[in-house]
C-alpha atoms as an extended CHARMM CRD file, in Angstrom:
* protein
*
       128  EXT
         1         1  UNK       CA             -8.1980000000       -0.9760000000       17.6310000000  PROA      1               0.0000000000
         2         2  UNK       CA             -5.0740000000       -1.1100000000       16.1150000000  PROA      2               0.0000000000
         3         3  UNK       CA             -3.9890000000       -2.5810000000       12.6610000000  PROA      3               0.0000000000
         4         4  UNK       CA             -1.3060000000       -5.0060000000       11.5790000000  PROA      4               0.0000000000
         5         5  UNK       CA              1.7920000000       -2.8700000000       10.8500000000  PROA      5               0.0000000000
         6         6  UNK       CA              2.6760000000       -1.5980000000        7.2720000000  PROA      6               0.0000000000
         7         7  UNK       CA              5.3710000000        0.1360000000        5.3270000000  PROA      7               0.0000000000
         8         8  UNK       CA              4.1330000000        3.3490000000        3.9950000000  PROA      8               0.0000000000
         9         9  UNK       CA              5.9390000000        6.7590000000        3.1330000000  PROA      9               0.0000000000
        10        10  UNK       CA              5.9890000000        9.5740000000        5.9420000000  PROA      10              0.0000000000
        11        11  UNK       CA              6.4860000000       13.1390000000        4.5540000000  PROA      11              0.0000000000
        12        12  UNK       CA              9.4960000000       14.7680000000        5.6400000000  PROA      12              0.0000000000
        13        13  UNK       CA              8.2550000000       18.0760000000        5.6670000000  PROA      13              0.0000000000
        14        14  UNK       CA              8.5510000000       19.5880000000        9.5350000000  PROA      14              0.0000000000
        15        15  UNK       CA              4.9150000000       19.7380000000       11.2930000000  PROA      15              0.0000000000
        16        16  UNK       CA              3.8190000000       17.4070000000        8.5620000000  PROA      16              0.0000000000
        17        17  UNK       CA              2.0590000000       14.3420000000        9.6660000000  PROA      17              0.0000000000
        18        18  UNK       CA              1.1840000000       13.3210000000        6.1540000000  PROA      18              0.0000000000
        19        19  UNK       CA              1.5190000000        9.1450000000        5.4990000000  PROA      19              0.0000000000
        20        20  UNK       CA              0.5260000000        7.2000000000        2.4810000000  PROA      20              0.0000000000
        21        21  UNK       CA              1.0920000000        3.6400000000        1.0120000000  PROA      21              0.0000000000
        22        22  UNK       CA              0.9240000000        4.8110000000       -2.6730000000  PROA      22              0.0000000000
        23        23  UNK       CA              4.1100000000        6.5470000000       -4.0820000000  PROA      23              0.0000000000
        24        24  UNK       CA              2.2740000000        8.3760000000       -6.4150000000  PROA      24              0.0000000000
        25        25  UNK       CA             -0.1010000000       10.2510000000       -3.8620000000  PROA      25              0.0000000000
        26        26  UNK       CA              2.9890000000       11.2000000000       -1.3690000000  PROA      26              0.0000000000
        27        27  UNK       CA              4.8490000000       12.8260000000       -4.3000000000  PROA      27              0.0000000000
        28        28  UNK       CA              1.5040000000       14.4520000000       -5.1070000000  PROA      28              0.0000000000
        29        29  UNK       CA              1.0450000000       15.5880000000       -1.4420000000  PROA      29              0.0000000000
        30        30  UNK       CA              4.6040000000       17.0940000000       -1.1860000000  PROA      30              0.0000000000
        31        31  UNK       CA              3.9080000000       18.9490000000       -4.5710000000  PROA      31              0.0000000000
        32        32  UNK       CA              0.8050000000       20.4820000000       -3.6680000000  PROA      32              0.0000000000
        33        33  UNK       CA              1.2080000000       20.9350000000        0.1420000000  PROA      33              0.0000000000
        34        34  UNK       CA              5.0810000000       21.9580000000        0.0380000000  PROA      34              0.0000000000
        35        35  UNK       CA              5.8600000000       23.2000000000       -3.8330000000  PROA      35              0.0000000000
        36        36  UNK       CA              8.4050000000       20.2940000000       -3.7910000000  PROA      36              0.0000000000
        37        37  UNK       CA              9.8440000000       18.9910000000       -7.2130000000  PROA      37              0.0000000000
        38        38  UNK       CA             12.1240000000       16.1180000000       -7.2560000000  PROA      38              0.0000000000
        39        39  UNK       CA             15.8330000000       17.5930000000       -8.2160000000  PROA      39              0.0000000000
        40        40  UNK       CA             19.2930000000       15.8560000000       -7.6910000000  PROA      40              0.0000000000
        41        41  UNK       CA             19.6730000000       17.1370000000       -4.4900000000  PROA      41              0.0000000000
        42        42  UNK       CA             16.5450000000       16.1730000000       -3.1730000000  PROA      42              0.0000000000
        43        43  UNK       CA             14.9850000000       12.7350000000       -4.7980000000  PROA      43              0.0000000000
        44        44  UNK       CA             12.3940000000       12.1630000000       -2.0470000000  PROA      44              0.0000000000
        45        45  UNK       CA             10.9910000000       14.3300000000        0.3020000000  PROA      45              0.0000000000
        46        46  UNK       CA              9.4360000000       11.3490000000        2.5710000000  PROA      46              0.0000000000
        47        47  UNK       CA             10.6270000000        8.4100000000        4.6030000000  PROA      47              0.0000000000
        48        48  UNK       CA              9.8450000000        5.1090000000        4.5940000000  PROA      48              0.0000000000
        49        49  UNK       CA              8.3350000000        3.5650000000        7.6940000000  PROA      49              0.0000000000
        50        50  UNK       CA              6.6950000000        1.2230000000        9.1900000000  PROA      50              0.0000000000
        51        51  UNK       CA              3.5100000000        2.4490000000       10.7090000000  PROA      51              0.0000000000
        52        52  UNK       CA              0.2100000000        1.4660000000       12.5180000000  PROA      52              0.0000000000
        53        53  UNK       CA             -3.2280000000        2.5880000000       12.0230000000  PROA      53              0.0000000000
        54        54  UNK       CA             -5.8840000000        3.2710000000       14.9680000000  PROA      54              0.0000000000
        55        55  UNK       CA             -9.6740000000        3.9150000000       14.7770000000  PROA      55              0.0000000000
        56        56  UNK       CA            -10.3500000000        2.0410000000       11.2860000000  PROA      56              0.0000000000
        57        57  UNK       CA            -13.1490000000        3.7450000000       10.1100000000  PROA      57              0.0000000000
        58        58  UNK       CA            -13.3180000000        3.9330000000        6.5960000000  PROA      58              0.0000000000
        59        59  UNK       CA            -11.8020000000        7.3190000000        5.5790000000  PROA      59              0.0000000000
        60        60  UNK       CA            -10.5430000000        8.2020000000        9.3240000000  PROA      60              0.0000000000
        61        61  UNK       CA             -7.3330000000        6.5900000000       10.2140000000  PROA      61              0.0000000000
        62        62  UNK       CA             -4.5940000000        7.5070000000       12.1270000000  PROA      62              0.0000000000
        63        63  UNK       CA             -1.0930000000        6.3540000000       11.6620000000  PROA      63              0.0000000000
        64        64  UNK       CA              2.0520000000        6.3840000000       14.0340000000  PROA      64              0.0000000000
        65        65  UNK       CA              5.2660000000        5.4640000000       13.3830000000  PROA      65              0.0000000000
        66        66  UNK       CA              6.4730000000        2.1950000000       14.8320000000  PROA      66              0.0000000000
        67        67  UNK       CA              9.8840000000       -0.0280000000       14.6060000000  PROA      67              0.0000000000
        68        68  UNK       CA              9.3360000000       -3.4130000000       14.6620000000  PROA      68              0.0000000000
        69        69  UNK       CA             11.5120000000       -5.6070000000       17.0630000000  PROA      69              0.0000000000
        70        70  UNK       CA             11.7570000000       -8.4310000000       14.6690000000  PROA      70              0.0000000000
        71        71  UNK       CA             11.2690000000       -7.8790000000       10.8540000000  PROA      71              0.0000000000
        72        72  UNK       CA              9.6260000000      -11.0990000000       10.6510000000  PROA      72              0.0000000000
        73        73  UNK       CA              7.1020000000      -10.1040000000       13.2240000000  PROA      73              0.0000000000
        74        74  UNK       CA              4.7040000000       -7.5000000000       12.7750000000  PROA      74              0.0000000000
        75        75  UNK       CA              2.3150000000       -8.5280000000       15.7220000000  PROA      75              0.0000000000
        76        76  UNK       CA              5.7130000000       -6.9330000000       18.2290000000  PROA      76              0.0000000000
        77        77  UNK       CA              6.4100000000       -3.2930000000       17.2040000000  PROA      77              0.0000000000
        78        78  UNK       CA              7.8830000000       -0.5560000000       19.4080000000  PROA      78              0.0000000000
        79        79  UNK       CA              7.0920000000        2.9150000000       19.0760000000  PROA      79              0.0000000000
        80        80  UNK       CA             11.3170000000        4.5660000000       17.5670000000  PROA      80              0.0000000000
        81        81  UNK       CA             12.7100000000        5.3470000000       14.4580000000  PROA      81              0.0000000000
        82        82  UNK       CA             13.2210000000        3.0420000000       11.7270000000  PROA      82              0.0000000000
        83        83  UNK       CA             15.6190000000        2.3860000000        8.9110000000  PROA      83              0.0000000000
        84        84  UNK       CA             14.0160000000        3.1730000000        5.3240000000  PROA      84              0.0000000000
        85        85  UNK       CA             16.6430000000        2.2030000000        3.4640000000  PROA      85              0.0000000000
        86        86  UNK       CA             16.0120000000       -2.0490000000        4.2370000000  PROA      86              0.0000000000
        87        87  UNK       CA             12.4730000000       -1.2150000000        4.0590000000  PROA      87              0.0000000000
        88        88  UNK       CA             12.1400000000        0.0940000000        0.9020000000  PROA      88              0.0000000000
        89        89  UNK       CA             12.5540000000       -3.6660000000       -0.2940000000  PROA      89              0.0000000000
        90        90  UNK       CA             10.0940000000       -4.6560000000        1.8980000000  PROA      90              0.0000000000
        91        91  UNK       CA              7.5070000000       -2.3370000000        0.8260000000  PROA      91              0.0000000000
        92        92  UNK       CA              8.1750000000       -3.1830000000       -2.7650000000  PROA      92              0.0000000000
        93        93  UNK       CA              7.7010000000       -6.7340000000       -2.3160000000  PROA      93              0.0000000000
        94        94  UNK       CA              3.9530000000       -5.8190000000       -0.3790000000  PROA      94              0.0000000000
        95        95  UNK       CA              3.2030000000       -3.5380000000       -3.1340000000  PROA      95              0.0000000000
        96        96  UNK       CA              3.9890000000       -6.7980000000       -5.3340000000  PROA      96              0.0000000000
        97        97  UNK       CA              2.1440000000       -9.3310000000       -3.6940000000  PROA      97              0.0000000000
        98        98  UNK       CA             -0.8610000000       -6.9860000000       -3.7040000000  PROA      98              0.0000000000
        99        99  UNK       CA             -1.0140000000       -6.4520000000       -7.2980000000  PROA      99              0.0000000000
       100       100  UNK       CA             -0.4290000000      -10.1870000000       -8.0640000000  PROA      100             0.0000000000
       101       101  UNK       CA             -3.1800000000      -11.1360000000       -5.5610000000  PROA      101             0.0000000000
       102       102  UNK       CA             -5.3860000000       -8.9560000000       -6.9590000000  PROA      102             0.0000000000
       103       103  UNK       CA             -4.3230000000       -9.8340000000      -10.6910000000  PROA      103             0.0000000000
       104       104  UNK       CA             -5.2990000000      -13.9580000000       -9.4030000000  PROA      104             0.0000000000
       105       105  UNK       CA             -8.3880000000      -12.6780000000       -8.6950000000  PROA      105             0.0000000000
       106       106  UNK       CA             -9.6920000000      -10.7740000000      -11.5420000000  PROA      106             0.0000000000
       107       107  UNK       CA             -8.0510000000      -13.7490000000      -13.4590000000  PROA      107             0.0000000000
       108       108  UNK       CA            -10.2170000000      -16.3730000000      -11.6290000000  PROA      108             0.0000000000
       109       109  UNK       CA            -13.1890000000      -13.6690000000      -12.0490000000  PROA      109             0.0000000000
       110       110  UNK       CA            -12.9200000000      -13.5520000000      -15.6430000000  PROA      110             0.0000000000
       111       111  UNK       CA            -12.2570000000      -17.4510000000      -16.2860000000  PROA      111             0.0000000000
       112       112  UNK       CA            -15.8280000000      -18.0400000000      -14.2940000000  PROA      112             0.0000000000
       113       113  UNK       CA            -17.3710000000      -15.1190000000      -15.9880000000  PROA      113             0.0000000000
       114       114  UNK       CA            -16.3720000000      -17.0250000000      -19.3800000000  PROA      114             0.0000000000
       115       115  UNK       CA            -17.6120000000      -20.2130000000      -17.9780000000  PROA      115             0.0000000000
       116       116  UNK       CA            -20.9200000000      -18.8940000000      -17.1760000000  PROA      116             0.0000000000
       117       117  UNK       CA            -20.9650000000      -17.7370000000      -20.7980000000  PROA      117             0.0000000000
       118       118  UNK       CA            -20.4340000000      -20.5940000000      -22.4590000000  PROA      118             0.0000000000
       119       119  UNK       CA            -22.9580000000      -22.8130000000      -20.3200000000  PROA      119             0.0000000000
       120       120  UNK       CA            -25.2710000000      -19.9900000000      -21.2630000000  PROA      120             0.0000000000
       121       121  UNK       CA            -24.3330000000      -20.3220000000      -25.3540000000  PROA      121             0.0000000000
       122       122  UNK       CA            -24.6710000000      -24.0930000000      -24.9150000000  PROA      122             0.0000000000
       123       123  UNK       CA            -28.2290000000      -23.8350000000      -23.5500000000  PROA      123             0.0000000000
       124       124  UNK       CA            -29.3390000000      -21.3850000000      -26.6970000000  PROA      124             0.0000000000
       125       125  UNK       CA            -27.4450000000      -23.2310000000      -29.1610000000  PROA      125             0.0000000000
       126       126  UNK       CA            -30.0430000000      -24.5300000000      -31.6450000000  PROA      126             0.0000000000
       127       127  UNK       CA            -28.1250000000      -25.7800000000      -34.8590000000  PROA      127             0.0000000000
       128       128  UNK       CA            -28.8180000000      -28.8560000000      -33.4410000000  PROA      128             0.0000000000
């Protein structure tokens, strides 16, 4: 089954089939896997791409590298290269989204945790 496509980075490094969506873990991975520091002359040493997933089992994907036809549609990619450089906006703006959805949601956690709280005060209140 294949997944919606995504932006993610795609190391660079020749026989390398390494892809992540976090920035922090591809740097990692080139570190540890390639000895690769960032320097002047070399800032990144991954791509950004978009990419699909296959086999969704938790822990076991596989990713491929796709271009999609239409930036607004991601249900009609093609299987070629890509252009990072307009991307890398793109996969800001996800990364953004994500954290504010998830920051609405531990917001509207925490505003019915406090709720539940204070109907629970209410109940043991006794001064009367």
């Amino acid at each position: 089954m294949l997944g919606t496509p995504f932006l993610a980075y795609a190391c660079k490094e020749d026989g390398c089939d390494y892809v992540s969506i976090n920035h922090s873990n591809i740097g990692q991975h080139c570190n540890e896997s390639h000895r690769w520091f960032s320097s002047d002359g070399n800032l990144e040493h991954w791509t950004i791409s978009w990419h699909q997933r296959w086999f969704a089992i938790a822990g076991k994907y596989k990713y491929f590298a796709v271009q999609l036809q239409d930036d607004n549609n991601v249900n009609n990619p093609v299987m070629v290269g890509s252009d990072p450089e307009s991307e890398t906006d793109v996969l800001r703006k996800q990364q953004l989204e994500k954290i504010k959805a998830d920051w609405d949601a531990k917001q509207k956690q925490h505003e019915e945790e406090l709720h539940t709280l204070a109907a629970e005060l209410k109940k043991a209140d006794q001064t009367g």
